[in-house]
N, C-alpha and C positions, 0 to 999 in steps of 0.2 A: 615617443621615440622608440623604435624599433631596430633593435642590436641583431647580425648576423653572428652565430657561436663562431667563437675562432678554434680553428684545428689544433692539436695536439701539436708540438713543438717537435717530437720526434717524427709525428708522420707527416709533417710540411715540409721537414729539410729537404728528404731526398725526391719531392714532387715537384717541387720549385724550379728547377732545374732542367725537369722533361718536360714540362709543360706548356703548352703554345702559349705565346704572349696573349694574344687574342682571349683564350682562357681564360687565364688569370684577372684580366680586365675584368672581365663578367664575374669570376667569383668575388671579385673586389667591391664591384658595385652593387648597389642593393638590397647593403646590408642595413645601414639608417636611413632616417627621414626625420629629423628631430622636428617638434612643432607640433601642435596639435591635430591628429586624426582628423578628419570631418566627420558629421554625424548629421543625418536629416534630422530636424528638429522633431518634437512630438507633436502630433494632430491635437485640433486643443480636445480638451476633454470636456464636452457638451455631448446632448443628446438630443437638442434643439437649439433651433436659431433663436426662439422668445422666447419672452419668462413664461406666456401662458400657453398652453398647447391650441396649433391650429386647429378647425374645424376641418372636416373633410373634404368638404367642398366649399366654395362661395356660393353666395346666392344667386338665383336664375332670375331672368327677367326674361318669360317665355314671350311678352310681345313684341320684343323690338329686336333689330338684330345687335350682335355680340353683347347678347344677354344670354349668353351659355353657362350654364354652373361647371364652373372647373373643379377635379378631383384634383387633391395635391399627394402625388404617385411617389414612392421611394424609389430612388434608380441609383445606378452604378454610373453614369453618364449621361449626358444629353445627345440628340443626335448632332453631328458635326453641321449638315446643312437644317440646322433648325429652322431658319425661313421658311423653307417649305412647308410648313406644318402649317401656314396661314392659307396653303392651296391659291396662290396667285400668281400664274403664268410672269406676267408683269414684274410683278417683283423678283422672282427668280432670275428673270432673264439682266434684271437690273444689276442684281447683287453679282451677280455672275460676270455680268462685263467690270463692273469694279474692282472684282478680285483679279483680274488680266488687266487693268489697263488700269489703276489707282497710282500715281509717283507714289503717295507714300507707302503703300506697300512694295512697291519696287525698289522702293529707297532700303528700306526694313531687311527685303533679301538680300541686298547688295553688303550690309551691315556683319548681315549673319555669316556670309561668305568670306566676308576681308575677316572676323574672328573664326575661321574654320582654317584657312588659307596662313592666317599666324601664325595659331597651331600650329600645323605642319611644319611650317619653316621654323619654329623652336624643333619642334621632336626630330628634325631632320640635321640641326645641329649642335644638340647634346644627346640624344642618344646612342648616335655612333662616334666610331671617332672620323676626323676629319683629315681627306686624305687629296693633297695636291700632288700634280706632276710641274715638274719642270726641264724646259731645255734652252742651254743657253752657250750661247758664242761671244768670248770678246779678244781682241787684240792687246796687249801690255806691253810697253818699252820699259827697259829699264840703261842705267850709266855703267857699267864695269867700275869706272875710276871711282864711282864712289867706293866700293867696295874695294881697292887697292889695287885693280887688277887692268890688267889690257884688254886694248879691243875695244875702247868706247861704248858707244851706245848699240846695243841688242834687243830687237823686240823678239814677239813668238803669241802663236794664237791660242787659246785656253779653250777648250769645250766642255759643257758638265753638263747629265740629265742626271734625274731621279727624281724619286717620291720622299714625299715627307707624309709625315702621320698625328695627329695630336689630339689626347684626347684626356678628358678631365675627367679625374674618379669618379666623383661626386659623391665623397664617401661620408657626407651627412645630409647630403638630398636636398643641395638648393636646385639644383638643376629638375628635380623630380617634382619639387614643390614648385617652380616659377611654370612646370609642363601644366599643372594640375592645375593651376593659376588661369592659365590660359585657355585651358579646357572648358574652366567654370563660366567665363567671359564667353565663350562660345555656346556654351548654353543660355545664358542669360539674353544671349540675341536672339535664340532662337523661339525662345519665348514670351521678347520682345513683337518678333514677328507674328506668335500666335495672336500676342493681346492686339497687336494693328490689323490682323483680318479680323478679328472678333469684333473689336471697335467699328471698324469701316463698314462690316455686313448690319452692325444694330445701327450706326446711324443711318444707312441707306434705309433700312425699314423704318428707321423714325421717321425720315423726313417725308418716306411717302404715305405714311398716315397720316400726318401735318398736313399734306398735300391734297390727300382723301377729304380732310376736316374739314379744310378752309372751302375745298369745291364746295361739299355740302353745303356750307354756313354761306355760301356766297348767293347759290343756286335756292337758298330757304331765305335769304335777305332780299331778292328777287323777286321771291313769289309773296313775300309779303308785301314789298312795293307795290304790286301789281294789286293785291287784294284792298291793298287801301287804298289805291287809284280810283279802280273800282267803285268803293265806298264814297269816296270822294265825288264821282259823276253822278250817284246816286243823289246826293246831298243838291249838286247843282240843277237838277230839275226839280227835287223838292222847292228849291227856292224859288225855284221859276214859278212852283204849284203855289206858293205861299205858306208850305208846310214846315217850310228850316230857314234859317236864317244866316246872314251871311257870319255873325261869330262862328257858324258851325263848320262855314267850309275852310275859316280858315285855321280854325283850331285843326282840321283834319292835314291842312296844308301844310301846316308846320310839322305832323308828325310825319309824313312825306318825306322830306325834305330831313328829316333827322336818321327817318331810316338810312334813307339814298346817303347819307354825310359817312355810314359805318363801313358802306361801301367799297372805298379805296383804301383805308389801311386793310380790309379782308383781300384786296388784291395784293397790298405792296406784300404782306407775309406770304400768300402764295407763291409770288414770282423769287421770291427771295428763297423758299423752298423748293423751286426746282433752280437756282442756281445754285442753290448748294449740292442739290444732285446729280449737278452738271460736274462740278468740280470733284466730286468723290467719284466720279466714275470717270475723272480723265476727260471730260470734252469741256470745251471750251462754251461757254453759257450762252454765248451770241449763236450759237449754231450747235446747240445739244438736242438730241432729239430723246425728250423724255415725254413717258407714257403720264396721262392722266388718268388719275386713280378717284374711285367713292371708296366709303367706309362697305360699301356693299360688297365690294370686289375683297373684301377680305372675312377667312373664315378665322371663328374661335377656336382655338387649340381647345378638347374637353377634358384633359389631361395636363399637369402641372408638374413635370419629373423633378422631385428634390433631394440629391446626394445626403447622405449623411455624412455631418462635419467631419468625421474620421475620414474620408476618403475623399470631402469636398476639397481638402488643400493641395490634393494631388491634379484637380481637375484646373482650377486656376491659374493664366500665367500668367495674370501681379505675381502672384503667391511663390509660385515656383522660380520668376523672375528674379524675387528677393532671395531666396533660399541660393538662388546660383551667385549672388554677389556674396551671402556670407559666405560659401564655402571659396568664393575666391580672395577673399581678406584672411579666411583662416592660411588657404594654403600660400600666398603672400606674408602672412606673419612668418609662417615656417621658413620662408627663403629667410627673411629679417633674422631669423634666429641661426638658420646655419652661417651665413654671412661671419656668425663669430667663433667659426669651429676653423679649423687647415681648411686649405684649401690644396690641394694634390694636382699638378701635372705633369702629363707624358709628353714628348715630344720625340719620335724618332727616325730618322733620314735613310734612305738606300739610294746610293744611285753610283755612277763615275765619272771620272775625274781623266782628261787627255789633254794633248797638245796637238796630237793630231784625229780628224774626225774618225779616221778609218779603226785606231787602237782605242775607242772611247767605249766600247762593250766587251771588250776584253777582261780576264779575270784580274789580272794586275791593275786593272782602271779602279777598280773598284775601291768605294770610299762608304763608310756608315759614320752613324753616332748614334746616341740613346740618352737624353736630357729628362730629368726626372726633379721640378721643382716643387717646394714646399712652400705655402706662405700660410703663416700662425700671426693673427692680431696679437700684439702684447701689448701696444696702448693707443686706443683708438675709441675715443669716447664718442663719434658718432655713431658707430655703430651699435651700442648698447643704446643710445637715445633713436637709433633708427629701428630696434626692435621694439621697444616702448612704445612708438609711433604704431605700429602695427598691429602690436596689443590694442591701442584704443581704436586705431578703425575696425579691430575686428567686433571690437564692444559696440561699434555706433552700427557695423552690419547689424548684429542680432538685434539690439533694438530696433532697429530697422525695417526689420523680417516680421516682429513682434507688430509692430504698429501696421504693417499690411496686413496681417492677418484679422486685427483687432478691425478695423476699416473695412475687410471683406464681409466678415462678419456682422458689422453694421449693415453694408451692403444688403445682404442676402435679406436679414432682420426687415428692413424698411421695404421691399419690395414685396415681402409674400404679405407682410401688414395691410398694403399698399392694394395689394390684390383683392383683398377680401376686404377691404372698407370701400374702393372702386366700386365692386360688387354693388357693394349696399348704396352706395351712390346715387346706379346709374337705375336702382329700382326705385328708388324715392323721387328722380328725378323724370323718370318716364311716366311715373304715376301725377307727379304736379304737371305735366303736358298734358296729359291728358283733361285732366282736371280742369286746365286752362282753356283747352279747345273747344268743352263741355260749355264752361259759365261763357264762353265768345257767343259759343251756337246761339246760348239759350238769351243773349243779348242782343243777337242780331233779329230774335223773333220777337223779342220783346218790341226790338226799336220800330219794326214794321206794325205793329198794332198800337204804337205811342205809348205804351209804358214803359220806353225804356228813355236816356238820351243821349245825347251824341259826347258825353262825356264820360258815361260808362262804357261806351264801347270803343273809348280809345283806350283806355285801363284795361280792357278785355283784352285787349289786341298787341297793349305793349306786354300783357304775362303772357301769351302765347311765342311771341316771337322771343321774347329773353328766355321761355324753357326749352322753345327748340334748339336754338342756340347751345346752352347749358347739358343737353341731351346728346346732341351732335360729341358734343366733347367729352362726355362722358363716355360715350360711346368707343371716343379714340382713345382716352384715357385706359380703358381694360385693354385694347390691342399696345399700347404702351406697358404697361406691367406686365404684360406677355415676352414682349421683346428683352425688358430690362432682366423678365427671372432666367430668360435662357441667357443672356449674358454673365447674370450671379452666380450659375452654377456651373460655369467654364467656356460655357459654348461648344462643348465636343472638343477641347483640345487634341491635338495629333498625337502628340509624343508626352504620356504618363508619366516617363523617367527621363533622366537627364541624359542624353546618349553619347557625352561625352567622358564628361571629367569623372563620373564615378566609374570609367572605364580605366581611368589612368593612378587609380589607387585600390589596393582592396579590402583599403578600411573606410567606414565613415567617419567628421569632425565635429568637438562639441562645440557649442553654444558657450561662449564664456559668460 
């Protein structure tokens, strides 16, 4: 709570007096604000995301692609269009009509604005005073006999304009606290709308590496069909030679035929990923014109920018989201608390008073007043239960704030883990392809000179086709923990600071 000194007794008497009312208002106001200060909470105090320190880099896998060894870089920020750092026309141009034309980003701004727009309309109605005009006309009869007198009944027409004035102290800052209340609510959207672009640009990049994935796996489930077709006609002249036998061809038929069966759920998820990329960019799925993407068409970031946690909560807008709700429970406690202080108003009229229109701005018209109310709770037991109430939401914000931060933190933890065991992955899994395509070869030359048979080369053929497969996704999996650590570390948020509500105080609130 914050007290304005009160002036000497001797040097206010004779100031009171000359002093423009206007004045006085203002030196009257702004002298409290009972309720607890805000205060940004403390960054946690770590110096890493995991118990054990990362490695520099991940592992390389020089022969396939997004087998890039990433460095993990210290940074102050990410860049805001991180996408791009995957160098893909396509995708930019995607995420970019998404951020124009997505309802729920449009929803989000619309959000941000109706809390900007509130503001205003509070700060517009307690911080000055409030000032109407009026003018008005009416006719009145009156009886004489009542009054004892002759002459029956008399009317006469009445005119009166003026202004009225009225404005409330706020001389322990509920009006200051409900502004600052409102302020915080406007941040908190506004950061709501950073985490909805941030959201909507990583799921556009998810889905079209899903999309990349599934072409690949579809286009490699294909060309295996095709090679064991292939196999397959070979097998049926054998027979015709008398070299194989029909178990063989049908053994090979069924594995055919099993491939061909993986076929249509690898379509239904693709189609199902560009419908969802229809709807995040605002078109309609029956008539979206979305590009088709490979995993080729995208590059490896060779750089891994990671904030240090002191600066990382500032980048985050969960983080900063939560922080603009506690400070709007602190500064809603403190309205709860002034709530049981006086309450002080002004109210005061100018204008005049005639009978006839022409003498109604005349000095003799003239009519004032100066109405000066006081309301003091003496017993009012909701109020003390409605500050109580207050106190606990502001204890369920910080906990609140507490568990976002804990959660991002997890976040961040899982992701760079994530990175570097991908890594390792997609080099153990590039090396069992190969490996596999090696024993196929060396089985297909076998089977030609008859030491080999036609049942080790369908084991040959089902490890090659389930590593490609396994390879393929691996492959999308590192462009996946790419996408998710520029998400962990804020994604380039816009606005650092909150641009409103620590505008409307110049202190910060604690954490109870």
């Amino acid at each position: 709570m914050h007290d304005c000194p009160a002036p000497a007794h001797s040097a206010w008497r004779p100031l009171r007096a000359s002093l423009p009312v206007g004045f006085v208002l203002i030196a009257l106001t702004g002298c409290t604000a009972v309720g607890p200060d805000f205060h940004s909470p403390a960054a946690p105090d770590v110096a890493q995301y995991t118990q054990t320190t990362l490695p520099k880099q991940n592992q390389a896998t020089n022969s396939t692609a997004q087998g890039t060894a990433q460095s993990y870089t210290p940074a102050q920020t990410v860049p805001r269009d991180w996408w791009k750092q995957f160098h893909n026309p396509a995708l930019n141009a995607l995420i970019a009509r998404g951020l124009t034309t997505s309802p729920t980003l449009t929803a989000a701004e619309a959000k941000f604005r109706q809390a900007q727009q509130t503001f205003a309309a509070q700060a517009g109605s307690t911080q000055l005073p409030q000032v109407n005009g009026k003018l008005a006309a009416q006719s009145q009869g009156i009886n004489n006999s009542a009054f004892g007198q002759n002459g029956g009944k008399r009317s006469f027409e009445l005119y009166n304009a003026g202004l009225s004035v009225t404005y409330n102290l706020d001389l322990f800052g509920a009006n200051r606290r409900a502004l600052e209340a409102l302020a915080a609510q406007a941040d908190y959207q506004q950061y709501e709308l950073e985490a909805a672009r941030l959201s909507l640009a990583g799921n556009i990049a998810i889905q079209a590496i899903a999309q990349a994935m599934l072409n690949e796996q579809i286009a490699t489930t294909e060309a295996i069909i095709r090679s064991q077709q292939d196999q397959l006609d070979l097998v049926e002249k054998r027979i015709k030679l008398g070299a194989a036998t029909r178990s063989d061809a049908l053994s090979l038929q069924t594995q055919i035929q099993q491939t061909r069966a993986t076929l249509p759920p690898l379509r239904t998820k693709r189609a199902q990923a560009n419908h969802l990329l229809a709807t995040l960019t605002g078109q309609l799925p029956g008539a979206a014109s979305i590009p088709q993407f490979t995993l080729a068409d995208f590059v490896l970031p060779d750089t891994l920018p990671v904030i240090v946690p002191s600066e990382w909560v500032r980048a985050r807008p969960d983080i900063q989201a939560s922080e603009a709700l506690l400070h709007a429970a602190s500064a809603q406690y403190g309205v709860a608390v002034s709530n049981l202080y006086p309450q002080i108003n002004l109210t005061g009229t100018l204008g005049s008073q005639s009978i006839a229109p022409e003498k109604l701005f005349r000095p003799d018209s003239l009519i004032w007043s100066l109405i000066a109310g006081l309301t003091q709770p003496i017993f009012n037991g909701g109020l003390k239960a409605g500050a109580d109430a207050a106190h606990e939401a502001l204890s369920a914000a910080a906990a609140n704030y507490q568990q976002t931060v804990l959660d991002g933190l997890r976040n961040v933890a899982d992701v760079l883990r994530a990175s570097t065991n991908d890594a390792d992955t997609l080099a153990a899994q590039t090396a069992a392809e190969q490996s596999a395509q090696a024993s196929l070869t060396l089985i297909e030359q076998q089977l030609k000179l008859g030491s080999a048979n036609y049942l080790q080369l369908l084991i040959a053929q089902q490890q090659v086709a389930q590593t490609r497969l396994l390879t393929l996704t691996a492959r999308a999996q590192r462009l996946n923990d790419t996408v998710a650590l520029y998400q962990a570390m804020g994604g380039g948020m816009t606005s650092p600071a909150p641009p409103m509500a620590k505008n409307t105080t110049t202190h910060d609130t604690p954490t109870p």
